[in-house]
C-alpha positions as CSV (number, residue, x, y, z in Angstrom):
1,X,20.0,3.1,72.7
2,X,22.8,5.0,72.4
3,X,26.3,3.8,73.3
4,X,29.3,6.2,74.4
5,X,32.4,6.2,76.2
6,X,32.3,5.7,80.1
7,X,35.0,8.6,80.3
8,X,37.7,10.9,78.7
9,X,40.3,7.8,78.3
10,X,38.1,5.7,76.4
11,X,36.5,8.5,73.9
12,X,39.6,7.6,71.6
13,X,39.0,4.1,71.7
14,X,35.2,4.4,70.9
15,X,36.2,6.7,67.9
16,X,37.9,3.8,66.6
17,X,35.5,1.1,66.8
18,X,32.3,3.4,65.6
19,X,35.0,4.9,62.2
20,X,35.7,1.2,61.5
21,X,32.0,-0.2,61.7
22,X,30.9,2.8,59.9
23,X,33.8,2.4,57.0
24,X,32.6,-1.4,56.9
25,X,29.3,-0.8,56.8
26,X,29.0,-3.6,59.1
27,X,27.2,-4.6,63.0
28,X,29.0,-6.0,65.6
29,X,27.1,-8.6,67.2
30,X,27.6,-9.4,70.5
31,X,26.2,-10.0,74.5
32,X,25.2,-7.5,76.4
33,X,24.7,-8.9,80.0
34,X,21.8,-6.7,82.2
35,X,19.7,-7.8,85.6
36,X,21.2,-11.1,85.5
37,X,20.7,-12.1,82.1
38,X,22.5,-12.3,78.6
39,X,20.7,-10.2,75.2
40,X,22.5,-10.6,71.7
41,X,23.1,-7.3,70.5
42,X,23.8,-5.3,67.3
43,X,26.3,-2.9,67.6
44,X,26.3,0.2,64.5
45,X,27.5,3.1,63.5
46,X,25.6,6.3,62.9
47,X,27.5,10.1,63.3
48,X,29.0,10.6,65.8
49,X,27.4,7.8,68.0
50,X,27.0,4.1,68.1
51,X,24.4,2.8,68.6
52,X,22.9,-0.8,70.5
53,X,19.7,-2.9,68.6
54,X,18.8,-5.9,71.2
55,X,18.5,-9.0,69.2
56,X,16.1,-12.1,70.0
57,X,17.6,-15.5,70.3
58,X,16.4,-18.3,67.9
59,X,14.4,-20.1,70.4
60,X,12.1,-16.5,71.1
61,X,11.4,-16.2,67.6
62,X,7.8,-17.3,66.3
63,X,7.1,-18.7,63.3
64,X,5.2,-16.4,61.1
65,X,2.9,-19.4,60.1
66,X,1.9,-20.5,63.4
67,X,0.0,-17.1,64.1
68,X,-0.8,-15.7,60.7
69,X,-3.0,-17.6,58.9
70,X,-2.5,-17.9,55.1
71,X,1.1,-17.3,54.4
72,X,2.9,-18.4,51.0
73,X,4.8,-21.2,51.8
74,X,8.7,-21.2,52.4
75,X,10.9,-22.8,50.3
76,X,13.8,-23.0,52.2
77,X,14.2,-23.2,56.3
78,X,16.6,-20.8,57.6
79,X,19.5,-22.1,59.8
80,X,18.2,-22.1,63.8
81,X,21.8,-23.5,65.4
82,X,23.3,-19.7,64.1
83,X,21.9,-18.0,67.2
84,X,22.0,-20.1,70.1
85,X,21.8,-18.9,73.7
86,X,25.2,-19.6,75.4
87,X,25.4,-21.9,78.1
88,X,25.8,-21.7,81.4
């Protein structure tokens, strides 16, 4: 999805942010609250647009192994506390 300014006044103000995360080279990550509930969100850069990737939080993520059989096994477990929903 693409993200732009709600009007004239804040066109300057999205310039800013999508220049800097493009010069970066980096997402911002961040909550994006719609029909009552809360998606994480990656916010980047492309010309002359940014743009919004929703995100999955830890707890809706499958593990590969459990639903495709004969997988290599892992080595090492990735942190799940990094992506935890917020409360409230």
């Amino acid at each position: 999805m693409g993200v732009g300014p709600r009007g004239k006044e804040y066109a300057q103000v999205h310039e800013l942010m999508r220049a800097a995360l493009e010069r970066s080279d980096k997402a911002g990550i961040t909550t994006l609250a719609m029909r009552g509930k809360q998606y994480p969100t990656a916010l980047r850069a492309r010309p002359d647009v940014l743009v919004l990737h929703t995100l999955h939080w830890a707890d809706e993520v499958r593990d590969p192994a459990d639903v495709v059989p004969g997988l290599p096994e892992r080595h090492a477990k990735a942190d799940s506390g990094s992506c935890a929903r917020p409360s409230g």
